[in-house]
Gaussian input, Z-matrix of N, CA and C with variables (Angstrom, degrees):
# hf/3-21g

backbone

0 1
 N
 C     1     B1
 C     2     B2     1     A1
 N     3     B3     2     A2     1     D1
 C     4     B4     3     A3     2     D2
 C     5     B5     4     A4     3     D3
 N     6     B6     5     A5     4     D4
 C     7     B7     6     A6     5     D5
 C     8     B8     7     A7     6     D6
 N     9     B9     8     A8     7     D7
 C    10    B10     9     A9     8     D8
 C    11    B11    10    A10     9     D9
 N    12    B12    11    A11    10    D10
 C    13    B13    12    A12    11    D11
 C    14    B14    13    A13    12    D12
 N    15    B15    14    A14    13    D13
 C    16    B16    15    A15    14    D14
 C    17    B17    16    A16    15    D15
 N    18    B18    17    A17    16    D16
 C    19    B19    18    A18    17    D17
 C    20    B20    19    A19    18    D18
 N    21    B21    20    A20    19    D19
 C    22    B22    21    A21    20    D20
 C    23    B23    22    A22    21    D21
 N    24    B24    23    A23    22    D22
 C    25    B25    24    A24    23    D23
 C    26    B26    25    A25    24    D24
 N    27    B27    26    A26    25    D25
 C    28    B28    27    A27    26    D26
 C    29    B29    28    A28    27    D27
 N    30    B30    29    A29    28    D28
 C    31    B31    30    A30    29    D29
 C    32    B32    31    A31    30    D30
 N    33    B33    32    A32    31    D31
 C    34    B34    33    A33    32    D32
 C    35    B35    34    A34    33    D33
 N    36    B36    35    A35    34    D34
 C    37    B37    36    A36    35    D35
 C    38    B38    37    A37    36    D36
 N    39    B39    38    A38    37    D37
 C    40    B40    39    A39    38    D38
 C    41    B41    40    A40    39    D39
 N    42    B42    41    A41    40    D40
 C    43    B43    42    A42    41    D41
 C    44    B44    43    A43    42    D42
 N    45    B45    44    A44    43    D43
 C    46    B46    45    A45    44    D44
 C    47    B47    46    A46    45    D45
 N    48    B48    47    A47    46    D46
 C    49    B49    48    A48    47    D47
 C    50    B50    49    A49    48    D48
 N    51    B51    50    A50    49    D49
 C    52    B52    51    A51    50    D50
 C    53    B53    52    A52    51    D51
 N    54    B54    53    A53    52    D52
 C    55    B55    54    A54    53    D53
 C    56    B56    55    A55    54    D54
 N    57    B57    56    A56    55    D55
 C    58    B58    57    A57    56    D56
 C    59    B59    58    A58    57    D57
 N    60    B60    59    A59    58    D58
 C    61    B61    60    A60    59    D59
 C    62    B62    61    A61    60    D60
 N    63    B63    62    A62    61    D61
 C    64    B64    63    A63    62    D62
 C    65    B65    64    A64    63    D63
 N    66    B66    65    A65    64    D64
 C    67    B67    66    A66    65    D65
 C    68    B68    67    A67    66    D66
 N    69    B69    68    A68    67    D67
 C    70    B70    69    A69    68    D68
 C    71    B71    70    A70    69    D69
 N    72    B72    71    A71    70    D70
 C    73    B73    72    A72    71    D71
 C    74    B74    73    A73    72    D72
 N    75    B75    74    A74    73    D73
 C    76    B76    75    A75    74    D74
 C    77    B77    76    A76    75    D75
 N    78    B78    77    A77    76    D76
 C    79    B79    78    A78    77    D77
 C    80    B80    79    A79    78    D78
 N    81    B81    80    A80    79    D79
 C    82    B82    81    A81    80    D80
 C    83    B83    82    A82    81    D81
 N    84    B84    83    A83    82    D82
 C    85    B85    84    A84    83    D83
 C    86    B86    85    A85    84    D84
 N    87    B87    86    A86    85    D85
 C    88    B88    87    A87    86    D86
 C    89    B89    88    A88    87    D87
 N    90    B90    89    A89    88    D88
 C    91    B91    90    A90    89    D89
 C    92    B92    91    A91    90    D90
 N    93    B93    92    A92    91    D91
 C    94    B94    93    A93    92    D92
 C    95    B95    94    A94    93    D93
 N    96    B96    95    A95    94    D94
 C    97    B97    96    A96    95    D95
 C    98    B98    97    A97    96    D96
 N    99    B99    98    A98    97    D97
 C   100   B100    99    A99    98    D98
 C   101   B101   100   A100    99    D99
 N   102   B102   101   A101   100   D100
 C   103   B103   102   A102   101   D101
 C   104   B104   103   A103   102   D102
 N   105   B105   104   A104   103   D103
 C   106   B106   105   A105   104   D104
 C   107   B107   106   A106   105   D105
 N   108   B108   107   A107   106   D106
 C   109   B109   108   A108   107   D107
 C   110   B110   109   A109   108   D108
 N   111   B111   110   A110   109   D109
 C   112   B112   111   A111   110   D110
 C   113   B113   112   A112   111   D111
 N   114   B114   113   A113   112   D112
 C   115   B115   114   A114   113   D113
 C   116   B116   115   A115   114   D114
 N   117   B117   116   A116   115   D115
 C   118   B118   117   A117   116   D116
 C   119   B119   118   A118   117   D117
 N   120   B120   119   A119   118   D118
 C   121   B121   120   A120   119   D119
 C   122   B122   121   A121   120   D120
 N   123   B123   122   A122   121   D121
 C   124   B124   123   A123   122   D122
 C   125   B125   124   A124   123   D123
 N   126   B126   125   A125   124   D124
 C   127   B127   126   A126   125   D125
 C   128   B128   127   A127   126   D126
 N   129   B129   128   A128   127   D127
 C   130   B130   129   A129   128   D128
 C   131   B131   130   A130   129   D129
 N   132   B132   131   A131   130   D130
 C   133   B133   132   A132   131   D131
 C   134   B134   133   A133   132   D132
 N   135   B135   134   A134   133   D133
 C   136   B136   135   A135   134   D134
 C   137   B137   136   A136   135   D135
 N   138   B138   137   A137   136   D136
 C   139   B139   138   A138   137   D137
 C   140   B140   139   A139   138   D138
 N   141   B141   140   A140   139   D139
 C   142   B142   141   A141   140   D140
 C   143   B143   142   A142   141   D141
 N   144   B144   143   A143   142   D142
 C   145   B145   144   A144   143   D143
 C   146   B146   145   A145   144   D144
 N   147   B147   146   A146   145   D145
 C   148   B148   147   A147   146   D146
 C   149   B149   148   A148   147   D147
 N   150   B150   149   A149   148   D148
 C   151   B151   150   A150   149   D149
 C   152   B152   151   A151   150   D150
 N   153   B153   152   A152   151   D151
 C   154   B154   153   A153   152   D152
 C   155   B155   154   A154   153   D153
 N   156   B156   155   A155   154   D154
 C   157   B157   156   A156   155   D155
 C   158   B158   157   A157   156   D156
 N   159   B159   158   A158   157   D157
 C   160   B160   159   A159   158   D158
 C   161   B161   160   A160   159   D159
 N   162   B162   161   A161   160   D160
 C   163   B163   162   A162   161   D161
 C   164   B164   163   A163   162   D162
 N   165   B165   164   A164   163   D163
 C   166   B166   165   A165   164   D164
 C   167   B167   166   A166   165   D165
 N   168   B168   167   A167   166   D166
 C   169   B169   168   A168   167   D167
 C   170   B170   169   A169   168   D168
 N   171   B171   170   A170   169   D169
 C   172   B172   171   A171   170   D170
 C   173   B173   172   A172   171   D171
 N   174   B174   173   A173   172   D172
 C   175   B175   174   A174   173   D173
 C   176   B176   175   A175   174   D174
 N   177   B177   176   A176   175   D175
 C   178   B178   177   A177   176   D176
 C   179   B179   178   A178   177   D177
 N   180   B180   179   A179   178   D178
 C   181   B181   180   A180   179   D179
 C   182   B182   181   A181   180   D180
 N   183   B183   182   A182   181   D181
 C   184   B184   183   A183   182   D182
 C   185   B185   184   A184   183   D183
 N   186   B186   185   A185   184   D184
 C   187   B187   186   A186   185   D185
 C   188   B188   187   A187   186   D186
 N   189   B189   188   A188   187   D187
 C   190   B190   189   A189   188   D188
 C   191   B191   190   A190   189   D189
 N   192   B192   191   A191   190   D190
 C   193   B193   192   A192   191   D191
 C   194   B194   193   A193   192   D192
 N   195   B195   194   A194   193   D193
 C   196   B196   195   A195   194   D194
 C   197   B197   196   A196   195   D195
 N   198   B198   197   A197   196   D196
 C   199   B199   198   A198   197   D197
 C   200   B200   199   A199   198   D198
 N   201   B201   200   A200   199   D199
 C   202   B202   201   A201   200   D200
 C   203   B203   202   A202   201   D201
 N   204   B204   203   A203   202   D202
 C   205   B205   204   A204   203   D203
 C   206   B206   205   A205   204   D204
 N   207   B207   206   A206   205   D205
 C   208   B208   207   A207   206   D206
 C   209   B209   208   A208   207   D207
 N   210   B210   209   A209   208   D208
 C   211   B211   210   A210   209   D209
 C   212   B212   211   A211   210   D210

   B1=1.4560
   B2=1.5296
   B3=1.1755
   B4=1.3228
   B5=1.5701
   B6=1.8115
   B7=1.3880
   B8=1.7892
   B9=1.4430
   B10=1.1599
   B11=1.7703
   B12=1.3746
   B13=1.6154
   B14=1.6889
   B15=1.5701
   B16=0.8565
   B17=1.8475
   B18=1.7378
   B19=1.2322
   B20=1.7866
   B21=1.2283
   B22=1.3592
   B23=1.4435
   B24=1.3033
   B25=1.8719
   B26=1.2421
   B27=1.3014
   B28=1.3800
   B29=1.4546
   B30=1.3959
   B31=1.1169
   B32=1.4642
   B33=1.0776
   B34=2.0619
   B35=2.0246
   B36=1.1098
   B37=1.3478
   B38=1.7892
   B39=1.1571
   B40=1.3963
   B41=1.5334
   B42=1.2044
   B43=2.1451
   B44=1.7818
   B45=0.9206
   B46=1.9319
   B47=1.5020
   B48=1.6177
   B49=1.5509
   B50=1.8427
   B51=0.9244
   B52=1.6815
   B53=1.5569
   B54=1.2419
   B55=1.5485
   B56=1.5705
   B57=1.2892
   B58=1.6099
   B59=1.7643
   B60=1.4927
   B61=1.1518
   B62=1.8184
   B63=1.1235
   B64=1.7366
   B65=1.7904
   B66=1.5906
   B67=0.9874
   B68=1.4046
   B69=1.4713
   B70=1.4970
   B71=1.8665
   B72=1.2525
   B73=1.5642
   B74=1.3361
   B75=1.3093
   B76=1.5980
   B77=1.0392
   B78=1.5591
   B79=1.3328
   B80=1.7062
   B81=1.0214
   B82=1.4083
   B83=1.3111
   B84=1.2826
   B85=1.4613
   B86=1.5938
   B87=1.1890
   B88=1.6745
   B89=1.1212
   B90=1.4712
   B91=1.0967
   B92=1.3288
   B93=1.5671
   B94=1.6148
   B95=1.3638
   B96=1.5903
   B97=1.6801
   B98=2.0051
   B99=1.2334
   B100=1.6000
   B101=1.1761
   B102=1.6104
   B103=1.0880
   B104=1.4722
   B105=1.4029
   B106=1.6869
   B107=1.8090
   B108=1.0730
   B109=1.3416
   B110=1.6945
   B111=1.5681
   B112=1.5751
   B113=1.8293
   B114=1.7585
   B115=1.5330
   B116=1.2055
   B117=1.3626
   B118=1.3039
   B119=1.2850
   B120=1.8063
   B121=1.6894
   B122=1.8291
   B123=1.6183
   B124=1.7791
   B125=1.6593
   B126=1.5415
   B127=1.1825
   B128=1.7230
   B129=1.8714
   B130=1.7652
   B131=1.4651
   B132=1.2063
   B133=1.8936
   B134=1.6031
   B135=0.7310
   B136=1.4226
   B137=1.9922
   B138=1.4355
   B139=1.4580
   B140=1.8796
   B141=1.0065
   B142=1.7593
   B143=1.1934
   B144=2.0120
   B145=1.1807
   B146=1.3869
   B147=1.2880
   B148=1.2443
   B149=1.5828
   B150=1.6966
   B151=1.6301
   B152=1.7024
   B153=1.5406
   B154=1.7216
   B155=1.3155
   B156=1.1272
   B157=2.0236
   B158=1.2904
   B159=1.5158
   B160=1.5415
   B161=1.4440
   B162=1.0442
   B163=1.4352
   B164=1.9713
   B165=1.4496
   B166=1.3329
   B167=1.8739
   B168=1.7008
   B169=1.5334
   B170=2.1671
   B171=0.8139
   B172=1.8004
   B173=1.8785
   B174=1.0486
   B175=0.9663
   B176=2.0341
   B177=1.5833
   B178=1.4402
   B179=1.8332
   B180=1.6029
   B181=0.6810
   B182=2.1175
   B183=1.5043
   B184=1.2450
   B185=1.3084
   B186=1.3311
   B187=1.3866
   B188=1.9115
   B189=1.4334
   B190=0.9695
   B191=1.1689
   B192=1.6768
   B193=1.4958
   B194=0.9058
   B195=1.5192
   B196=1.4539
   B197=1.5733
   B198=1.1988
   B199=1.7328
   B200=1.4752
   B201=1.4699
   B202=1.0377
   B203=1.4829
   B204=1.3244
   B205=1.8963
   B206=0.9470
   B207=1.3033
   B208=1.7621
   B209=1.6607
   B210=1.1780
   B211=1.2578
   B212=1.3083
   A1=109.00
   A2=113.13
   A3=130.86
   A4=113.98
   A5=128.86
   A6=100.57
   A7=114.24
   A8=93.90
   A9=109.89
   A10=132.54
   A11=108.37
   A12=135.24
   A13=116.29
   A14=121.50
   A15=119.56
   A16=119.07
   A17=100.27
   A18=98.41
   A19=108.43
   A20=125.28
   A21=114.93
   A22=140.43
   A23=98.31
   A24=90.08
   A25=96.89
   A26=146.58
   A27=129.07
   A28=117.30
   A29=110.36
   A30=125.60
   A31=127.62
   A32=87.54
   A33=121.11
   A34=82.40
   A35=103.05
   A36=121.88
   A37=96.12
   A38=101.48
   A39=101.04
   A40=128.13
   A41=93.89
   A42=107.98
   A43=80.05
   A44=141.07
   A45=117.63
   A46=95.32
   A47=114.33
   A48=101.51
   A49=105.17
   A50=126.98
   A51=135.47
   A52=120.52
   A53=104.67
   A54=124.21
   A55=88.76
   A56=121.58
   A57=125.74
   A58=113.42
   A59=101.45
   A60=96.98
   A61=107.05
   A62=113.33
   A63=115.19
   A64=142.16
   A65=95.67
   A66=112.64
   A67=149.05
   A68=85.08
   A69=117.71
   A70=116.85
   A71=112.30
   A72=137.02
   A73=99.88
   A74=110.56
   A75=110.35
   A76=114.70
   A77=131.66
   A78=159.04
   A79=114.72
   A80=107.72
   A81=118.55
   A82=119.52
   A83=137.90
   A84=135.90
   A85=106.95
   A86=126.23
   A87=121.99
   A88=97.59
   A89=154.68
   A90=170.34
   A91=114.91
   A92=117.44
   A93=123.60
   A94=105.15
   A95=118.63
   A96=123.69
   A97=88.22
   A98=121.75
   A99=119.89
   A100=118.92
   A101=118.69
   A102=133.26
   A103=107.79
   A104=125.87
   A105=111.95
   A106=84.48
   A107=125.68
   A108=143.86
   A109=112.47
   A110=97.32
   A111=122.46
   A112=127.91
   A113=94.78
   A114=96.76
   A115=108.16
   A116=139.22
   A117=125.33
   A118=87.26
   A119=110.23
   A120=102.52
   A121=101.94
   A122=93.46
   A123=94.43
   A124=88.06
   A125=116.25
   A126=113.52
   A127=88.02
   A128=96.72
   A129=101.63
   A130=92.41
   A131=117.99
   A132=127.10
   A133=90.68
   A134=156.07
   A135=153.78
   A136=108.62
   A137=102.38
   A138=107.86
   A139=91.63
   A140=114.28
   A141=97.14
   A142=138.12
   A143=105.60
   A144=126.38
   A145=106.31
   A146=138.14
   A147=145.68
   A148=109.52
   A149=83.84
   A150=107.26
   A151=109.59
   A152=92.51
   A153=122.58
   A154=97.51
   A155=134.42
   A156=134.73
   A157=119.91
   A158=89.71
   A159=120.62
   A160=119.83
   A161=146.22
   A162=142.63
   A163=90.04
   A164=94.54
   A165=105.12
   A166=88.94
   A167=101.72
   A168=98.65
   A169=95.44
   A170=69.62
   A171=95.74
   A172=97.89
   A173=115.64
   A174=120.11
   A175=138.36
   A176=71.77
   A177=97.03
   A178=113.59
   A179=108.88
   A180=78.55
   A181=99.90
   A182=98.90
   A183=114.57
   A184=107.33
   A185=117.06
   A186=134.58
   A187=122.59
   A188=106.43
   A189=109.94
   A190=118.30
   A191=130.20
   A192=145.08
   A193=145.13
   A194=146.09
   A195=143.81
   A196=103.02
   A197=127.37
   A198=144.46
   A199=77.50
   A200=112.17
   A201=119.54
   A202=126.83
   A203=97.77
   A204=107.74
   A205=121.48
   A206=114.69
   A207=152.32
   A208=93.90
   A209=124.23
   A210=148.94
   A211=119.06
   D1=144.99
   D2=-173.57
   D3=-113.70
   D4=132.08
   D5=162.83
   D6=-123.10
   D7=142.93
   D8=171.70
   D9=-110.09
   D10=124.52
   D11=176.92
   D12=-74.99
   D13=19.22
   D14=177.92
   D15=-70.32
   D16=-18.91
   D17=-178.51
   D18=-83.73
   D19=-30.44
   D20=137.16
   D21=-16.90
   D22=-67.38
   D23=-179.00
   D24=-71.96
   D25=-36.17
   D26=-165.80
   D27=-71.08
   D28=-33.29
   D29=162.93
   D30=-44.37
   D31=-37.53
   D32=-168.93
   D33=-70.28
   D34=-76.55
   D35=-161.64
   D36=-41.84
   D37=-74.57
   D38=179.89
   D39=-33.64
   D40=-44.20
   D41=179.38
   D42=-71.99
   D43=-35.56
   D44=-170.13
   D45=97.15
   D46=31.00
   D47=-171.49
   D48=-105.26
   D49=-178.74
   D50=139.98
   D51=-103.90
   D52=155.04
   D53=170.43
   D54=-35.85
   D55=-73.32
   D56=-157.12
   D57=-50.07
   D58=-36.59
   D59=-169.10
   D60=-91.71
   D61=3.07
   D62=137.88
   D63=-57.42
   D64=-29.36
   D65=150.07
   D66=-15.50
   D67=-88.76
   D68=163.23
   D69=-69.32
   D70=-47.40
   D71=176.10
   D72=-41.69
   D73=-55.86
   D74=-166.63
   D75=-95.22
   D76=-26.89
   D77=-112.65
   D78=7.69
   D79=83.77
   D80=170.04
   D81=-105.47
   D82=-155.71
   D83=-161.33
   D84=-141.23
   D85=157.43
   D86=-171.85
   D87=-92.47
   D88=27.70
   D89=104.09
   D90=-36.44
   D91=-70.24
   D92=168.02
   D93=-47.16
   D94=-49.92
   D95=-159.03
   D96=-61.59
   D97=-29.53
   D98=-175.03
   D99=-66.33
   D100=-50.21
   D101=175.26
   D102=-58.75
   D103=-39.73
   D104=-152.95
   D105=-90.93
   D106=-21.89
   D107=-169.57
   D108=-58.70
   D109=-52.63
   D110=164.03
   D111=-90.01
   D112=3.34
   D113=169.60
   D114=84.76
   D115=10.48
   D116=-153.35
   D117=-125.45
   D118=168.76
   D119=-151.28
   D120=-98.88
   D121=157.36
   D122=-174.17
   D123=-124.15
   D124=-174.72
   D125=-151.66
   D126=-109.30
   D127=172.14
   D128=-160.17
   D129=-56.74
   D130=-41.60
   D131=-155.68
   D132=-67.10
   D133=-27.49
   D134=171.65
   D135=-68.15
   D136=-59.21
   D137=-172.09
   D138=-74.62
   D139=-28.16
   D140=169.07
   D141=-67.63
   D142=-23.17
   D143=165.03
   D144=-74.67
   D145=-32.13
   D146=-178.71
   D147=-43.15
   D148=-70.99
   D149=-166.21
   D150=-40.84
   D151=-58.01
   D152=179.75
   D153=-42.31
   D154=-47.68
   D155=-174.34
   D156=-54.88
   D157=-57.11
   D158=173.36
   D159=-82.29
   D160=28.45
   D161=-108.94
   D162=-70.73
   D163=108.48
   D164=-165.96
   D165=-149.10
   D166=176.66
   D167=176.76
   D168=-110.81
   D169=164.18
   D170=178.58
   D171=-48.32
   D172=-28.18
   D173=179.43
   D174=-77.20
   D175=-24.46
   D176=176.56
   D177=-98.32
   D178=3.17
   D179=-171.84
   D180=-131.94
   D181=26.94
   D182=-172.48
   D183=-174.64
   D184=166.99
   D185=178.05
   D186=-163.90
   D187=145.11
   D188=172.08
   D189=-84.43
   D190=134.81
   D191=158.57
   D192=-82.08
   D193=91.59
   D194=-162.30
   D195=-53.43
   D196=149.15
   D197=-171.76
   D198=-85.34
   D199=153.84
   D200=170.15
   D201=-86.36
   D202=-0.60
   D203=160.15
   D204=-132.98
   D205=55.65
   D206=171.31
   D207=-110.97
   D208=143.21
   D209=169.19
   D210=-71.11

């Protein structure tokens, strides 16, 4: 399984925001902004700070992906 932050940037887009100004929003690190950037996983306390910025659910703002040679 794979996860993907695509519902993030859209999210992002929609609020009229940037990646950068998540940053600050959530207070995360340009390190985290890399990782969620490249899909790769960050910790709950981060996606809770997320949510909290955005006041959105965990859900809206990520998703899990079946591997494509996963059943």
């Amino acid at each position: 399984m794979a996860i993907s932050y695509i519902k993030l940037w859209k999210l992002l887009l929609d609020k009229k925001l940037k990646k950068t100004d998540l940053l600050s929003l959530a207070d995360i690190s340009t390190t985290t902004l890399a990782k969620l950037s490249k899909d790769q996983p960050v910790s709950m306390e981060v996606m809770g700070r997320i949510c909290n910025a955005l006041s959105c659910d965990i859900g809206d703002v990520m998703e899990i992906v079946p591997n494509q040679n996963e059943g």
